[in-house]
Chimera marker file (.cmm) of the C-alpha trace (Angstrom):
<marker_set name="trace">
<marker id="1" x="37.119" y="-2.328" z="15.600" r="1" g="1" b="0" radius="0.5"/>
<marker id="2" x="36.328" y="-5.043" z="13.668" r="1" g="1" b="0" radius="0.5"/>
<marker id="3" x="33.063" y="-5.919" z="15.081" r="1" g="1" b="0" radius="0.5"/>
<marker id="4" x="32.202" y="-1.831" z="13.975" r="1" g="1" b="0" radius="0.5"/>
<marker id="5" x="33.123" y="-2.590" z="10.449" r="1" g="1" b="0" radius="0.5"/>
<marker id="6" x="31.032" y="-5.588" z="10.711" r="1" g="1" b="0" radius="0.5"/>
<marker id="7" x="27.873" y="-3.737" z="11.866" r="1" g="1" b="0" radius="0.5"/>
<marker id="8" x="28.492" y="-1.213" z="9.411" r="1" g="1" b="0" radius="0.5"/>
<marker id="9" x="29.123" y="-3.836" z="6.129" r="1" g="1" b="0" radius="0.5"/>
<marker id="10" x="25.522" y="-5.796" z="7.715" r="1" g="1" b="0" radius="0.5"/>
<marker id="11" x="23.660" y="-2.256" z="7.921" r="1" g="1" b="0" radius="0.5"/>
<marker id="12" x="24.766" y="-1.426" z="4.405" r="1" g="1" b="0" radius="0.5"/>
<marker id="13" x="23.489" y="-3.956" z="2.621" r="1" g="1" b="0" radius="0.5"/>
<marker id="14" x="19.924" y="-4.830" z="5.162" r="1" g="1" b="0" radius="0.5"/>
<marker id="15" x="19.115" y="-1.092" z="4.540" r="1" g="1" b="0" radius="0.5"/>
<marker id="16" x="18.692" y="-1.717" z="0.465" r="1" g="1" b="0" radius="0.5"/>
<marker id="17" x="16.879" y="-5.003" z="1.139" r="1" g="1" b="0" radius="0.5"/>
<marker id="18" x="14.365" y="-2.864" z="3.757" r="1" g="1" b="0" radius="0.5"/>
<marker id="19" x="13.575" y="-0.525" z="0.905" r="1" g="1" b="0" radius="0.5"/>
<marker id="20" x="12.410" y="-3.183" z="-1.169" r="1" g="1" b="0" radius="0.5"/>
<marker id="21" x="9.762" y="-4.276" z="0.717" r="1" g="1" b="0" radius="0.5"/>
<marker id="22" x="7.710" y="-0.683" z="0.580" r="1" g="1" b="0" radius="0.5"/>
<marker id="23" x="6.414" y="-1.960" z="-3.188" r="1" g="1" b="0" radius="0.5"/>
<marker id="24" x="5.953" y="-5.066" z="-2.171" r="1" g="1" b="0" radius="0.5"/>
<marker id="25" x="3.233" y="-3.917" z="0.627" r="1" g="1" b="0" radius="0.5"/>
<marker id="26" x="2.238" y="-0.996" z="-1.573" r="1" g="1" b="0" radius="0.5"/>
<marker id="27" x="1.227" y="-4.212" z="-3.843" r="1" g="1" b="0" radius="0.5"/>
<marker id="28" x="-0.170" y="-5.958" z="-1.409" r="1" g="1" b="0" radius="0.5"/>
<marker id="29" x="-2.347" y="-2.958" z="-0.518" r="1" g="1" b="0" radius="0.5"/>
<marker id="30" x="-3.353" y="-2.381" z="-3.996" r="1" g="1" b="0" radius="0.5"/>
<marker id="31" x="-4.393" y="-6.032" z="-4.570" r="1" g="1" b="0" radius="0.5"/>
<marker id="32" x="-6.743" y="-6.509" z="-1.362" r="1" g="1" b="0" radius="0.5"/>
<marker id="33" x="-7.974" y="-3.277" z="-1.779" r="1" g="1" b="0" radius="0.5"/>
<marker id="34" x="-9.176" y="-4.904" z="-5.162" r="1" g="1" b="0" radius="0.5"/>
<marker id="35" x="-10.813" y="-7.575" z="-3.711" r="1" g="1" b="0" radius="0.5"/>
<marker id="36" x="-11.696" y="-7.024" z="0.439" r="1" g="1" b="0" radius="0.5"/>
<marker id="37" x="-15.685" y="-5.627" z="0.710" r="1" g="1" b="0" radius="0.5"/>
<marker id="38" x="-14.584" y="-2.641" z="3.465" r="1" g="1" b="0" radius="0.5"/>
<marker id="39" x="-16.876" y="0.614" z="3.828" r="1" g="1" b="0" radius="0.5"/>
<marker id="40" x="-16.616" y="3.604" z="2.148" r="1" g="1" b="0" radius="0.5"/>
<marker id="41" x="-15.074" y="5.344" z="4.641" r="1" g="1" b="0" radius="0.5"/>
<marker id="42" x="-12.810" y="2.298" z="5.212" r="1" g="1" b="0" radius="0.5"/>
<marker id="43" x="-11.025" y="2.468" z="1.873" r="1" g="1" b="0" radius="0.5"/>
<marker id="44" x="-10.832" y="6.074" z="2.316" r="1" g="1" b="0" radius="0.5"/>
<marker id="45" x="-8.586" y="5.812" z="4.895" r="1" g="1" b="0" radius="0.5"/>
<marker id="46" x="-6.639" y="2.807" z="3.022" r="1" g="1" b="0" radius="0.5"/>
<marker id="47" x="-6.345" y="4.954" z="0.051" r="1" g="1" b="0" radius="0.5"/>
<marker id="48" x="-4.845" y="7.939" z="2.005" r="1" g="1" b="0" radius="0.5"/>
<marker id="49" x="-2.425" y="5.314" z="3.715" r="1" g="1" b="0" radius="0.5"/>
<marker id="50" x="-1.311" y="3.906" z="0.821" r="1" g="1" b="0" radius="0.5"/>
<marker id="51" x="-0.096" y="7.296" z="-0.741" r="1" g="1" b="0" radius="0.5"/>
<marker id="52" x="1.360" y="8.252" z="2.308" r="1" g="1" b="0" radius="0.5"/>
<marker id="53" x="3.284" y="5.268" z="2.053" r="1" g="1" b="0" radius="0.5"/>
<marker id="54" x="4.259" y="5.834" z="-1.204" r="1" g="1" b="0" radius="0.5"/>
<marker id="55" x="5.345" y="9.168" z="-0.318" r="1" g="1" b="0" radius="0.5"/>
<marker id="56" x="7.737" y="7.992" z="2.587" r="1" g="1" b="0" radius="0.5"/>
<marker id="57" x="8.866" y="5.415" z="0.532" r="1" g="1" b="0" radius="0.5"/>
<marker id="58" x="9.987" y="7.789" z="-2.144" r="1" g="1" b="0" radius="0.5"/>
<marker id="59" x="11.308" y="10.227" z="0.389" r="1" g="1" b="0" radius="0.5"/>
<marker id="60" x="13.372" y="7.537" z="1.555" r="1" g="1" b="0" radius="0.5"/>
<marker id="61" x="11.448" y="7.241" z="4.991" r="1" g="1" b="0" radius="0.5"/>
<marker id="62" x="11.133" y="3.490" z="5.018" r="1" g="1" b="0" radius="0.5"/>
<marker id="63" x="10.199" y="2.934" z="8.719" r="1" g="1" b="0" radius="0.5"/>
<marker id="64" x="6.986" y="5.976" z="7.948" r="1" g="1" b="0" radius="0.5"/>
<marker id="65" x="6.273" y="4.159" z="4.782" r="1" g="1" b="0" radius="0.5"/>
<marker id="66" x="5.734" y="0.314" z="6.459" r="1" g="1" b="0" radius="0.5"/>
<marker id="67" x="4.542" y="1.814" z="8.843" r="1" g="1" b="0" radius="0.5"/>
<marker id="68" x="1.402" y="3.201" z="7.259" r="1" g="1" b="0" radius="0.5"/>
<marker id="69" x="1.255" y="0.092" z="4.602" r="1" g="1" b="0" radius="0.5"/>
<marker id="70" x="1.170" y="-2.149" z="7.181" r="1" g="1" b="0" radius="0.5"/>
<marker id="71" x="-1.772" y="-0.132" z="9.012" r="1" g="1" b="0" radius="0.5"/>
<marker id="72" x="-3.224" y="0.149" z="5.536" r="1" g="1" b="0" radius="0.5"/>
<marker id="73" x="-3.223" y="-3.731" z="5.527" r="1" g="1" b="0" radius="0.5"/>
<marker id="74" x="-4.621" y="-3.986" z="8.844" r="1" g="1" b="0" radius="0.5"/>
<marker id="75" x="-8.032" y="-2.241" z="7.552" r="1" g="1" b="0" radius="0.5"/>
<marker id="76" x="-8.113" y="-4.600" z="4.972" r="1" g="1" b="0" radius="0.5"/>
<marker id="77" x="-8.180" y="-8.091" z="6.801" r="1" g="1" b="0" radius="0.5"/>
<link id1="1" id2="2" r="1" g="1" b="0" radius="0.2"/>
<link id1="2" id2="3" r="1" g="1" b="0" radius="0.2"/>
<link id1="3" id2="4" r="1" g="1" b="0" radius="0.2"/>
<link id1="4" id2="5" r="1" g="1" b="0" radius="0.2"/>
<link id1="5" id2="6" r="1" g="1" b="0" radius="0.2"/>
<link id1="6" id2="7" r="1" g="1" b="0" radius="0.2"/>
<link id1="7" id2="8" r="1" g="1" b="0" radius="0.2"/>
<link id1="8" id2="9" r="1" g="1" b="0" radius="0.2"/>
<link id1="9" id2="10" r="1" g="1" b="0" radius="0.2"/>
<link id1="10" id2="11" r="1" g="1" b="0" radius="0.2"/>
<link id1="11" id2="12" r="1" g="1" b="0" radius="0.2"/>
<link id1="12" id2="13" r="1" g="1" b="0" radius="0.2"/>
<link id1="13" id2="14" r="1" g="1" b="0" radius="0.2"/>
<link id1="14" id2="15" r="1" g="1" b="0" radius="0.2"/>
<link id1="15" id2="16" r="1" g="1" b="0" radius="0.2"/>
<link id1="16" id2="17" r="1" g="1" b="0" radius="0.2"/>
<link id1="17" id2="18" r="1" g="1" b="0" radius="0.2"/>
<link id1="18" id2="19" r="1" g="1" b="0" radius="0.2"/>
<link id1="19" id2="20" r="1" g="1" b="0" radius="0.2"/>
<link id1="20" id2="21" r="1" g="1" b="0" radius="0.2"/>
<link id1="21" id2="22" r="1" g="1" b="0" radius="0.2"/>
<link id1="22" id2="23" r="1" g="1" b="0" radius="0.2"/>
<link id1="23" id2="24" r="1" g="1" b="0" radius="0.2"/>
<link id1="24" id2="25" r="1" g="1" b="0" radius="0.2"/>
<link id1="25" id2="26" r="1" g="1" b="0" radius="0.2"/>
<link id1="26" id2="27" r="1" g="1" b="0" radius="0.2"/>
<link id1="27" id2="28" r="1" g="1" b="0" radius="0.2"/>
<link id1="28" id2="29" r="1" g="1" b="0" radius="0.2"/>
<link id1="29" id2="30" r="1" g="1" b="0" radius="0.2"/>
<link id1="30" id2="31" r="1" g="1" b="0" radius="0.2"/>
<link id1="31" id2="32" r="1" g="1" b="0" radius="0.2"/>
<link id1="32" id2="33" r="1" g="1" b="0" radius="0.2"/>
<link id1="33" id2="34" r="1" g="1" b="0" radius="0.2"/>
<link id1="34" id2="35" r="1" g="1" b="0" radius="0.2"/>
<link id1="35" id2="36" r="1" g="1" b="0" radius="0.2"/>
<link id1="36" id2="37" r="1" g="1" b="0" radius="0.2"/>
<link id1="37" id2="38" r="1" g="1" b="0" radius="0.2"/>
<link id1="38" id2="39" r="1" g="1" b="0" radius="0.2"/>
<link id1="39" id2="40" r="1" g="1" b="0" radius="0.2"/>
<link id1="40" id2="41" r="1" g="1" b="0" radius="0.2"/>
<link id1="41" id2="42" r="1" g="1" b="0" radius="0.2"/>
<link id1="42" id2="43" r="1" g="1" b="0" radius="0.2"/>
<link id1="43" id2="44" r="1" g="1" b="0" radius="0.2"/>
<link id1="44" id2="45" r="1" g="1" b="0" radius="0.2"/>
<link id1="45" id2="46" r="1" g="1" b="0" radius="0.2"/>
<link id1="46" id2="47" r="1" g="1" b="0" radius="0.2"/>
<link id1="47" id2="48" r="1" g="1" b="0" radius="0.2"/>
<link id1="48" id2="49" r="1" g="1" b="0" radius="0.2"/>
<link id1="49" id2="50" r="1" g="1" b="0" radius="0.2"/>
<link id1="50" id2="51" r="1" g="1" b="0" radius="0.2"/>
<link id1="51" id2="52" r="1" g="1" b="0" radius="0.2"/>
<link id1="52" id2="53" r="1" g="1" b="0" radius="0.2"/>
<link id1="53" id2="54" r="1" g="1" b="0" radius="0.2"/>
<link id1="54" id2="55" r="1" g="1" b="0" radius="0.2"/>
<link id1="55" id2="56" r="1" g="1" b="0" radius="0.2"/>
<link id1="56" id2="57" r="1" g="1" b="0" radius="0.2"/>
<link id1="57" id2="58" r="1" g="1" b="0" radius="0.2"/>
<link id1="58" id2="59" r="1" g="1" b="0" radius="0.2"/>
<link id1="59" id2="60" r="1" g="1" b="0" radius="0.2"/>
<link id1="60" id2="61" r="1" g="1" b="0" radius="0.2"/>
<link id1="61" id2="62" r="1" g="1" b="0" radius="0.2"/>
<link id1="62" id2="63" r="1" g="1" b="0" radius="0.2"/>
<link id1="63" id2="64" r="1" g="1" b="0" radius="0.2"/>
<link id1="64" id2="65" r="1" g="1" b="0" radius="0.2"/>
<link id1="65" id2="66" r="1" g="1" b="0" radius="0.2"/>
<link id1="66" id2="67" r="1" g="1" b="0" radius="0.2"/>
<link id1="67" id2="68" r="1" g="1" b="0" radius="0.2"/>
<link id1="68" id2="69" r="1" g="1" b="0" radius="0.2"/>
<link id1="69" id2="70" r="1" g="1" b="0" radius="0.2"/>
<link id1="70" id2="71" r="1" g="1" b="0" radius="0.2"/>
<link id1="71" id2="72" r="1" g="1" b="0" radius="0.2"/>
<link id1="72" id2="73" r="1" g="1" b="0" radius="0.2"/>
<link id1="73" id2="74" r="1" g="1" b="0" radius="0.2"/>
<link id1="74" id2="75" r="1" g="1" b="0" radius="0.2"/>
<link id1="75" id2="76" r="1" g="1" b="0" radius="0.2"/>
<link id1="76" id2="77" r="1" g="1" b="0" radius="0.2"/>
</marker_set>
């Protein structure tokens, strides 16, 4: 019972933390995006990842939202 209790106290308080890292990628993504040379139709597909993230992230989708940051950030190395 107590080892439930402790899961459940760890996942509370990792969840918040996890949501704070969607701005920081969605700033990430806005500042290489700023300064990466990528085609056209490369920062086409950035831009659309970086709203989707947004989107999840404000939805409270986390996992969605890093997820498509993160590919976002992959176009841009």
């Amino acid at each position: 019972m107590k080892a439930v209790l402790a899961t459940a106290i760890l996942l509370a308080l990792v969840s918040p933390a996890a949501a704070n890292q969607c701005p920081q990628l969605m700033n990430e993504v806005d500042a290489k995006l700023q300064t990466t040379q990528i085609s056209a139709a490369d920062k086409t597909k950035v831009t659309k990842l970086r709203q989707e993230g947004e989107a999840a992230h404000k939805a409270g989708d986390h996992a969605k939202s890093e997820a498509a940051l993160n590919e976002a950030l992959g176009l841009l190395k």
